[in-house]
ZAVEX-198847 format. One record per residue (C-alpha): x, y, z; residue in three letters; residue number from 0. Coordinates in pm, 1 decimal, m for minus. Example, Ala and Ser with C-alpha at 12.3 -4.5 7.8 and 13.67 -1.06 7.14 Angstrom:
<recs>
REC       c1       c2       c3  aa   i
REC   1230.0   m450.0    780.0 ALA   0
REC   1367.0   m106.0    714.0 SER   1
</recs>
This chain:
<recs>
REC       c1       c2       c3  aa   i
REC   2230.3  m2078.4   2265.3 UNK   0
REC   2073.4  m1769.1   2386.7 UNK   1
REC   2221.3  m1569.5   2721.9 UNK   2
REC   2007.3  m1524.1   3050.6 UNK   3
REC   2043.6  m1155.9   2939.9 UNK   4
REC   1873.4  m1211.0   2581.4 UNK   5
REC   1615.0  m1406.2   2682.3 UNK   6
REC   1490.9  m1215.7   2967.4 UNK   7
REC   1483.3   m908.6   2758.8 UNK   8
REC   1461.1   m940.8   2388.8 UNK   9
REC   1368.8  m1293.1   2339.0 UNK  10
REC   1165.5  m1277.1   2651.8 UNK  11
REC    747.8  m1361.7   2564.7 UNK  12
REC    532.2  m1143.0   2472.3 UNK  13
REC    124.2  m1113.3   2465.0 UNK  14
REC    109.2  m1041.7   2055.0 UNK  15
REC    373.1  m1061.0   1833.0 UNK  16
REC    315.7   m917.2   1460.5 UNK  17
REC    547.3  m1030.3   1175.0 UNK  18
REC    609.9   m772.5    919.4 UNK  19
REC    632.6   m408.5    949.5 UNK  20
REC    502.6   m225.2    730.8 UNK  21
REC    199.1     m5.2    706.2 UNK  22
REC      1.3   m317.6    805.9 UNK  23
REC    177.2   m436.1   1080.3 UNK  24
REC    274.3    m83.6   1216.8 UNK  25
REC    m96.5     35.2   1198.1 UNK  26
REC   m214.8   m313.3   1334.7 UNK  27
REC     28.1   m266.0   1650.7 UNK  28
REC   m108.9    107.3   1725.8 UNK  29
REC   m467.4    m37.9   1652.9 UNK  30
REC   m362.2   m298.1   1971.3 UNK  31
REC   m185.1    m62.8   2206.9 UNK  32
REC   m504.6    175.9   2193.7 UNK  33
REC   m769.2    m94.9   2267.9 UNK  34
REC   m549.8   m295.3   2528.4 UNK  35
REC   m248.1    m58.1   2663.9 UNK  36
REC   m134.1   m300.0   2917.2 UNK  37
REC    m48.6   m595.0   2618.8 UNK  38
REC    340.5   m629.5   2500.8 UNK  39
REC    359.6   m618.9   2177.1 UNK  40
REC    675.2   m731.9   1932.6 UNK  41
REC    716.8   m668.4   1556.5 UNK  42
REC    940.3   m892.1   1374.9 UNK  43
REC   1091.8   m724.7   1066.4 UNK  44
REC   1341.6   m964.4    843.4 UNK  45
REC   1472.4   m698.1    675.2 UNK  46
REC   1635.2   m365.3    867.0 UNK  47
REC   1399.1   m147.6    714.4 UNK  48
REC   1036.5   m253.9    600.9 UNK  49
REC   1057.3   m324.7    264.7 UNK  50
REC    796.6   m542.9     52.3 UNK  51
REC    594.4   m265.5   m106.2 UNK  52
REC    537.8    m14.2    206.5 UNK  53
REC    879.4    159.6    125.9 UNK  54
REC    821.4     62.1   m276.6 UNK  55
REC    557.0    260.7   m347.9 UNK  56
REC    462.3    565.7   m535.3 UNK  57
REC    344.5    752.7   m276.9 UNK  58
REC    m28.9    779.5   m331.9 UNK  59
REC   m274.0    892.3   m108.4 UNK  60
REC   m563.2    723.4   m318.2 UNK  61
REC   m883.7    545.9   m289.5 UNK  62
REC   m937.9    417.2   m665.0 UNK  63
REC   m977.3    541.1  m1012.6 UNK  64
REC  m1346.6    539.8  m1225.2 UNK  65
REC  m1259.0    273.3  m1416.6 UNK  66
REC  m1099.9     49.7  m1107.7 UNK  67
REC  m1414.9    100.1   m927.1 UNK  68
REC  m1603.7      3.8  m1241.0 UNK  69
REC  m1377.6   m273.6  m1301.6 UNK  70
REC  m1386.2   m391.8   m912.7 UNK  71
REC  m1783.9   m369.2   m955.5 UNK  72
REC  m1786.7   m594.0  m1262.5 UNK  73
REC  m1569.9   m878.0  m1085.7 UNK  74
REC  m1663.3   m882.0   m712.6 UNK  75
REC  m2020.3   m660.2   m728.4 UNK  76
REC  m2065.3   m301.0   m616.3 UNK  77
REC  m2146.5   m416.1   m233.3 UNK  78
REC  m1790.1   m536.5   m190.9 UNK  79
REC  m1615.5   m250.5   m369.5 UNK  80
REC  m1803.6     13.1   m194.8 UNK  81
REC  m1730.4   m185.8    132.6 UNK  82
REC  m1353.0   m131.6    m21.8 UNK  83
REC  m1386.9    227.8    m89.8 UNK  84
REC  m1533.4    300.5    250.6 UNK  85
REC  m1202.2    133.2    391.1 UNK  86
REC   m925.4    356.4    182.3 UNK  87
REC  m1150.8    650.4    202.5 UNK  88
REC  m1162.5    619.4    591.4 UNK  89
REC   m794.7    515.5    596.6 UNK  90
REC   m650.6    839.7    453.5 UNK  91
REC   m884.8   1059.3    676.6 UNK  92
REC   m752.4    883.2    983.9 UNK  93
REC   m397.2    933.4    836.4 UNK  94
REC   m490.5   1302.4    825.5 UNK  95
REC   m562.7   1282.2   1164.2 UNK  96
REC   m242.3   1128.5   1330.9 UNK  97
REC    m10.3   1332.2   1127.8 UNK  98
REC     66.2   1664.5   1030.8 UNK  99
REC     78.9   1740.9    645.3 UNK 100
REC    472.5   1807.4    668.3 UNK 101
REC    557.7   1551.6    911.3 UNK 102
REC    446.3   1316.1    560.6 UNK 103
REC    485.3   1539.1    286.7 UNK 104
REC     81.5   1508.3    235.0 UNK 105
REC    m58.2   1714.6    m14.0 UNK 106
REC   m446.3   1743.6   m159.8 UNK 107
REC   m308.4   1794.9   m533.1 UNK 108
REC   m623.4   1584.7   m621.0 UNK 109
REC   m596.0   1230.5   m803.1 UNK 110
REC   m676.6   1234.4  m1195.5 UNK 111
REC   m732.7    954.8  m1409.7 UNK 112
REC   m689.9    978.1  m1829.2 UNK 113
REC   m906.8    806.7  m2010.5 UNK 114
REC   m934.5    801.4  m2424.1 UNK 115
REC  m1273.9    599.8  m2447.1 UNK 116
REC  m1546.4    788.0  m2320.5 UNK 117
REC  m1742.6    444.0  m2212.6 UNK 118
REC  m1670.1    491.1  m1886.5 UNK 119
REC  m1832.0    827.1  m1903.6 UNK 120
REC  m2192.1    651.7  m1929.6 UNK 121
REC  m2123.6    520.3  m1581.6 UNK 122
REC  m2006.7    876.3  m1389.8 UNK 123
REC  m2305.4    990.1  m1261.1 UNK 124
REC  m2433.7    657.0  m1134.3 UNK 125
REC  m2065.8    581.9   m959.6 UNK 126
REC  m2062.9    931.0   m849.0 UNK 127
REC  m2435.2    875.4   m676.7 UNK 128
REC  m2310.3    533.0   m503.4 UNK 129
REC  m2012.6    768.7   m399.7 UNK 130
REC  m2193.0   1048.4   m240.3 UNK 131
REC  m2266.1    860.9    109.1 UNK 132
REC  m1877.6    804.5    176.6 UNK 133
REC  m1714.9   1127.6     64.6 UNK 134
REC  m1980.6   1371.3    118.5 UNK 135
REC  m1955.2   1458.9   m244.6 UNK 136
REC  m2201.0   1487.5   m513.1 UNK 137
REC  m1960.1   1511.9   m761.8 UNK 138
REC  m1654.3   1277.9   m670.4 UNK 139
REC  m1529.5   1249.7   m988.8 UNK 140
REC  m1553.0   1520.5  m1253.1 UNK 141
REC  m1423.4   1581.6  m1572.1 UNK 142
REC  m1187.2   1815.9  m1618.5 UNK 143
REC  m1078.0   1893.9  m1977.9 UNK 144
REC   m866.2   2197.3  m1937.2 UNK 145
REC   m669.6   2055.2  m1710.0 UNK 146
REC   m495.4   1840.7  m2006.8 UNK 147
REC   m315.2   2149.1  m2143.7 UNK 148
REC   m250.6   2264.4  m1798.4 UNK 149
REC    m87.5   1957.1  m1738.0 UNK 150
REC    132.2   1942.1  m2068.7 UNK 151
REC    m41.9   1547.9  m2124.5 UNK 152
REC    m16.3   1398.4  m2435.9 UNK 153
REC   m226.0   1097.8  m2562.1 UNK 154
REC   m479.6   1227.2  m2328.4 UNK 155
REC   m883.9   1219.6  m2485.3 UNK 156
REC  m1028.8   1284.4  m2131.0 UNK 157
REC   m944.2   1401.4  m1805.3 UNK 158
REC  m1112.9   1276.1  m1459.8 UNK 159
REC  m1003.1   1447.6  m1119.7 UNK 160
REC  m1106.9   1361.3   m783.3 UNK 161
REC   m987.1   1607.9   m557.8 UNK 162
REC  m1020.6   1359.8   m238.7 UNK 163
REC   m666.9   1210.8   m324.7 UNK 164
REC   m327.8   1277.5   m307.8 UNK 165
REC    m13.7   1242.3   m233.9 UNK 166
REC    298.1   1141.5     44.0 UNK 167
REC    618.0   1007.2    144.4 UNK 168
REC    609.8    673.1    168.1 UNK 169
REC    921.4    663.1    396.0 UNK 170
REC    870.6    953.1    642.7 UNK 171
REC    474.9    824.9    663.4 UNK 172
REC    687.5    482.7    814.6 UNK 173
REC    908.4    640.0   1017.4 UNK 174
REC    625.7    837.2   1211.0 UNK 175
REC    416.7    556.3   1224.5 UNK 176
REC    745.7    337.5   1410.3 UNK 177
REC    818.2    693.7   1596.4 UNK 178
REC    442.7    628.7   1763.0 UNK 179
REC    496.4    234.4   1812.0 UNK 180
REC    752.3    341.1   1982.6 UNK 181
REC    589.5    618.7   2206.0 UNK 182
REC    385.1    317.0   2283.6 UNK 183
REC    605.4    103.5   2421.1 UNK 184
REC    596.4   m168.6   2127.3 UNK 185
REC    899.1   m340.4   2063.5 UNK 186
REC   1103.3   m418.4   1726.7 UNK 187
REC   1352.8   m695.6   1637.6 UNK 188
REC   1465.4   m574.6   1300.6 UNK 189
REC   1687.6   m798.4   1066.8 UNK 190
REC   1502.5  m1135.4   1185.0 UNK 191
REC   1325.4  m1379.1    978.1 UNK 192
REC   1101.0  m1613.7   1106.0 UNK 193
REC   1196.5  m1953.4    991.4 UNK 194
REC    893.0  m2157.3   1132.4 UNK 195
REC    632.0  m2139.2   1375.3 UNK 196
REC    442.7  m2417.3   1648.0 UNK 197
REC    146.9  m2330.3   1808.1 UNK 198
REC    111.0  m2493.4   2111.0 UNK 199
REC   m194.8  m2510.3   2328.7 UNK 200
REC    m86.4  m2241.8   2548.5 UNK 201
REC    108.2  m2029.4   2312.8 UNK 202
REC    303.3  m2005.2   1998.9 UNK 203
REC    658.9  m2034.8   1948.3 UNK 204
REC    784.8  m1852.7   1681.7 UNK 205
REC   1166.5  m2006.3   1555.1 UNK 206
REC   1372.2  m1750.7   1448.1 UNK 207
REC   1706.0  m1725.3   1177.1 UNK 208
REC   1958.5  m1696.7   1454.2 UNK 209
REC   1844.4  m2024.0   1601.8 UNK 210
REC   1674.3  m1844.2   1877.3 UNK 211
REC   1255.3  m1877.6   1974.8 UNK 212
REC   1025.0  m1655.9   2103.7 UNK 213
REC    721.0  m1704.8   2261.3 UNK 214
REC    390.4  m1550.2   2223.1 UNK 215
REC      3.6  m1571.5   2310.7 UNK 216
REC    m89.7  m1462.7   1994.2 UNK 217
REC     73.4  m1419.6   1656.4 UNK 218
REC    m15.7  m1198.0   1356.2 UNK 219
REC     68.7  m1237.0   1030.3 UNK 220
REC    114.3   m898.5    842.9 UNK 221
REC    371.0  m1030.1    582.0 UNK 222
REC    153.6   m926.4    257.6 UNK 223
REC    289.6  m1053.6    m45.5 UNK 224
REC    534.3  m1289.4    144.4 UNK 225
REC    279.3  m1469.8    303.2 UNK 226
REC    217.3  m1812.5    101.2 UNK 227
REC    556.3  m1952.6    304.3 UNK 228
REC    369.9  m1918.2    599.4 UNK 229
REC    m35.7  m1947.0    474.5 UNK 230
REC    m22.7  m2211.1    169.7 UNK 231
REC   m397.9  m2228.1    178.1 UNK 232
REC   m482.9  m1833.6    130.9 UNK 233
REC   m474.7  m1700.1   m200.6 UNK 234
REC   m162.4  m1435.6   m275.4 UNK 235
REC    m70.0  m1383.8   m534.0 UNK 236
REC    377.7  m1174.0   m561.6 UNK 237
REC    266.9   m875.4   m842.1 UNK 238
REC    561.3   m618.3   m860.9 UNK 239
REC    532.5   m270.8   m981.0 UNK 240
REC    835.5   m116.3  m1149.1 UNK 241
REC    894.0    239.9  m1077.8 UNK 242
REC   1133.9    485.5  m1239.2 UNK 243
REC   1183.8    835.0  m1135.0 UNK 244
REC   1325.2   1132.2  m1312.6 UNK 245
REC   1593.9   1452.9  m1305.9 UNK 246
REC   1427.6   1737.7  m1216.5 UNK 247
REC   1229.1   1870.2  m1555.6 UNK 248
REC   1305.6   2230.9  m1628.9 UNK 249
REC    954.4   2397.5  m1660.7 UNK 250
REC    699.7   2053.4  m1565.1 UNK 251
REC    358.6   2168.5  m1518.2 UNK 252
REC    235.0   1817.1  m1366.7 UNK 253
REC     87.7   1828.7  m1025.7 UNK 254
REC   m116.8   1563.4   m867.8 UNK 255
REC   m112.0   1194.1   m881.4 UNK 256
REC   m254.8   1044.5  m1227.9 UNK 257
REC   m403.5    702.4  m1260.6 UNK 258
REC   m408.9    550.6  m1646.7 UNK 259
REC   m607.8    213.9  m1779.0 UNK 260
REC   m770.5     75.9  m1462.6 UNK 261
REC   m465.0    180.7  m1243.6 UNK 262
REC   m208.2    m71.5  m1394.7 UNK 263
REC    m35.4    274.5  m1514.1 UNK 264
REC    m13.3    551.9  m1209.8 UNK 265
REC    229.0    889.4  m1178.8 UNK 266
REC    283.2   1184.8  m1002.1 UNK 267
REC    522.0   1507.8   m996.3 UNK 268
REC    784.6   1491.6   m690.3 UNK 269
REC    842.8   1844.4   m679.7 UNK 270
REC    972.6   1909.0  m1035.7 UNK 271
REC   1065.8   1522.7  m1100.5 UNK 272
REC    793.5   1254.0  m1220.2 UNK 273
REC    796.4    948.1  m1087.8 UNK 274
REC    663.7    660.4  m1277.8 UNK 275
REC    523.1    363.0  m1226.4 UNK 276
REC    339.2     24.7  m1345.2 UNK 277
REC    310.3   m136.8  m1650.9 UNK 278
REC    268.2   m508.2  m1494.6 UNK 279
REC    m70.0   m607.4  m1734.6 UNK 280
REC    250.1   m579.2  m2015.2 UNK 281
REC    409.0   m875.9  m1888.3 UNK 282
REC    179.5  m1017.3  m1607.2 UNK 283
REC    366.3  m1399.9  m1564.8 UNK 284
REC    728.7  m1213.4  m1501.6 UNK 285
REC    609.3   m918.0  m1283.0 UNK 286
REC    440.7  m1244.0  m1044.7 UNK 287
REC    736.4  m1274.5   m826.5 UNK 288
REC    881.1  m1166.5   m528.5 UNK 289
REC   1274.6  m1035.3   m698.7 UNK 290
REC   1338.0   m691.4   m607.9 UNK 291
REC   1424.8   m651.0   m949.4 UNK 292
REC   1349.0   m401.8  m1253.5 UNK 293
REC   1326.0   m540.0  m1639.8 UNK 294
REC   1472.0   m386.5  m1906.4 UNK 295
REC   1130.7   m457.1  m2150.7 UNK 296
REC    881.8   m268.7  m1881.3 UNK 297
REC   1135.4     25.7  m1809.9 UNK 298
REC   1164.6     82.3  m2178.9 UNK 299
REC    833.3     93.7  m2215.9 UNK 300
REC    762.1    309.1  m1874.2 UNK 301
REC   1040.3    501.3  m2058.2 UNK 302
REC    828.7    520.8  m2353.5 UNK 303
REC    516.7    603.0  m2199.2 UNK 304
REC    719.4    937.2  m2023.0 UNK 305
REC    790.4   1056.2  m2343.3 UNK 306
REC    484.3   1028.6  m2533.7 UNK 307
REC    139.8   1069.0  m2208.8 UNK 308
REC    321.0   1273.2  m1929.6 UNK 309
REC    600.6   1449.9  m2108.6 UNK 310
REC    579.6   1505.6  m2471.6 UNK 311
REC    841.4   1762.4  m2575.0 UNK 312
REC   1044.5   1777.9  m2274.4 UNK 313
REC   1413.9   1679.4  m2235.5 UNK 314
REC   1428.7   1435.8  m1908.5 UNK 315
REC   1657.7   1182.9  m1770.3 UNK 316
REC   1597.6    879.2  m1544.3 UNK 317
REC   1769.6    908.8  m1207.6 UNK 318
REC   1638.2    611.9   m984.4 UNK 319
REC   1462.8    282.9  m1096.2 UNK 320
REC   1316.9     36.0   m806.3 UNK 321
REC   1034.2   m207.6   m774.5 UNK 322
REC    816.1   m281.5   m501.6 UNK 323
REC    623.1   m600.1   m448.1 UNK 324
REC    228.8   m595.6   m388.6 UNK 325
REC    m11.4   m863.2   m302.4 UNK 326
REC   m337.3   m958.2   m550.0 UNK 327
REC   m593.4  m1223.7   m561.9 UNK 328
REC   m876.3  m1310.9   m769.0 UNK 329
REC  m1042.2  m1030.2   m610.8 UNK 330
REC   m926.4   m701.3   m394.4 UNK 331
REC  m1090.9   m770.6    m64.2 UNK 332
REC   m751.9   m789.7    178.1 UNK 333
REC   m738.0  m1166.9    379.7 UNK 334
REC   m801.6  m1037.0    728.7 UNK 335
REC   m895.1  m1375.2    927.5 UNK 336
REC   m857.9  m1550.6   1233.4 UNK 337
REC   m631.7  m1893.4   1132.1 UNK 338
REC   m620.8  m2054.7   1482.3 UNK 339
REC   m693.2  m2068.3   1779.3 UNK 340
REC   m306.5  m1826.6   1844.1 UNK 341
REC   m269.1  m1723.7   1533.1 UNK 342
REC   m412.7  m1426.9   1263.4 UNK 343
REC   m367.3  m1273.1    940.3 UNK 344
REC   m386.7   m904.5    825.3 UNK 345
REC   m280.2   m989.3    427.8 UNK 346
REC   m297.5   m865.2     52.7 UNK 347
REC   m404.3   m515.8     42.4 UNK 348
REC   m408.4   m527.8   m350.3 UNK 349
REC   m153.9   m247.7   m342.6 UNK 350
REC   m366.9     13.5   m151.1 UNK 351
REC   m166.7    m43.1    170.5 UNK 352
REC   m166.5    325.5    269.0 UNK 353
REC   m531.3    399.0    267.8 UNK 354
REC   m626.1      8.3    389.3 UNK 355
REC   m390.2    m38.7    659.8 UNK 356
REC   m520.8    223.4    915.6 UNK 357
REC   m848.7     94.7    916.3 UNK 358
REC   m708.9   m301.8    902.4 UNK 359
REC   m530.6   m240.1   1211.8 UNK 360
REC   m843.9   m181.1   1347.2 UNK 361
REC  m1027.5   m465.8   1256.2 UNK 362
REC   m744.1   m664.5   1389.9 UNK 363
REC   m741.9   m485.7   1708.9 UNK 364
REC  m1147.0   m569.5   1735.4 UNK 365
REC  m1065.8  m1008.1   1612.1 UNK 366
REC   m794.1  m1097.1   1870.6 UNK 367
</recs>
């Protein structure tokens, strides 16, 4: 049983309440304050940090590889992807504009992909033309063969840069982003998981792990990959990405962030360390879960792919291994929808939550 105090004040309803927050819910709730100031807004965040896969990442500032656009194309048709690219593209500019480059750690080292069949070659200058309209570019992705040696890469046939991407910190990107909820008046309740929810005809109540409820006009769902407790009928689909991280490497020569078959392999330097991450299309049935876990078989063979693509001849040990836990479907358009007449979803981002989420916050603001 709740106090007078508590439920006048934290428990007390609100106009929107978003569960989940991270980058989605964060950017959803800045999205809401800007287009309707006077609405209270809560954020409901189970764990006392967000967690999922907004402060599991790598860190990439990216809007897709050559051959995950190609890919994308093949499965969902280039109208959708380019729809997609137009999203993460516009995402990471408006990032650009909220924050300051060393409030974030965002730099423009330029995103690379290696490739060792030269099919996807054939298709450059036509994905490059589709390209042109969103980044202003003629030439958005350009091979760059000296850049291999430059790099120290082994295993590496071709080299593709496109110098719109790059890189950040995952966790000081967050903590700005709750730093301007904040500013805004929104309101957290950290370490509470929702535990059911009854929409009413006049409002939802939202039952939470204490044996408290809340109350709320609307409700938004921006839970990602642990959504199906809460929207059994939506397609998502746990995939985790392992992620090891090294020393610091006397002498590396990587700088940027590097993409590798379709994307299911991506890297980068932090400062003089590599981190490392991917691997899932390995072992696809055990990395479908929601276990904040790491396996030995993919970090050996992360481990292995260190020594032989990104540092062949170098001495290096591993210093941190984590996993993070994204949200897929049969295809990489994110669930944004109305559910009910109270409640919405902002969903599976397809792990490009840091370029998508600006720009889904938006489109949230615009539905409710």
């Amino acid at each position: 049983m709740n106090s007078i105090w508590e439920l006048e004040t934290f428990y007390r309803k609100r106009d929107i309440i978003i569960i989940g927050a991270g980058f989605s819910g964060l950017w959803t709730a800045i999205s809401i304050k800007e287009k309707y100031p006077e609405k209270s807004v809560l954020i409901i965040e189970r764990n006392t940090v967000p967690l999922g896969a907004s402060t599991r990442n790598a860190g990439f500032a990216c809007f897709g590889s050559l051959t995950e656009l190609i890919a994308d194309a093949e499965n969902m048709g280039w109208e959708k992807t380019l729809e997609l690219v137009r999203m993460r593209f516009d995402g990471l500019q408006k990032i650009s504009k909220y924050f300051k480059s060393d409030e974030i750690d965002f730099e423009r080292n330029g995103g690379y992909e290696i490739l060792n069949n030269e099919e996807p070659l054939k298709h450059l200058d036509a994905v490059n033309e589709k390209l042109q309209p969103i980044t202003g570019l003629h030439k958005t992705y350009e091979l760059k063969q000296d850049k291999i040696k430059d790099f120290g890469l082994g295993k590496s046939k071709f080299l593709i840069e496109n110098s719109c991407e790059g890189s950040l910190h995952s966790g000081k990107l967050l903590q700005k982003l709750i730093e301007k909820c904040q500013a805004m008046k929104v309101e957290f309740l950290f370490g509470t998981e929702v535990k059911n929810i009854d929409e009413r005809s006049d409002e939802v109540e939202i039952h939470l792990s204490e044996d408290s409820c809340i109350r709320s006009d609307t409700m938004i769902y921006c839970t990602n990959a642990f959504s199906s407790k809460f929207l059994e009928n939506e397609e998502i689909i746990p995939a985790r990405g392992q992620i090891l991280l090294t020393e610091p490497v006397e002498g590396l020569r990587l700088r940027g962030t590097f993409h590798y078959d379709e994307g299911f392999y991506y890297f980068r330097n932090l400062g003089n360390r590599v981190l490392l991450g991917g691997g899932r299309n390995q072992d696809f049935t055990t990395e479908e879960t929601t276990a904040f876990e790491t396996t030995e078989f993919l970090q050996n063979h992360l481990e292995n792919f260190l020594k032989e693509v990104i540092l062949p001849g170098y001495e290096f040990k591993i210093a941190l291994r984590w996993s993070g836990i994204m949200a897929m479907g049969s295809e990489k358009t994110p669930v944004v929808k109305q559910l009910s007449e109270r409640q919405f979803c902002a969903v599976r981002l397809s792990g490009m939550g840091v370029a998508l989420a600006p720009k889904i916050g938006e489109i949230m603001a615009d539905m409710i």
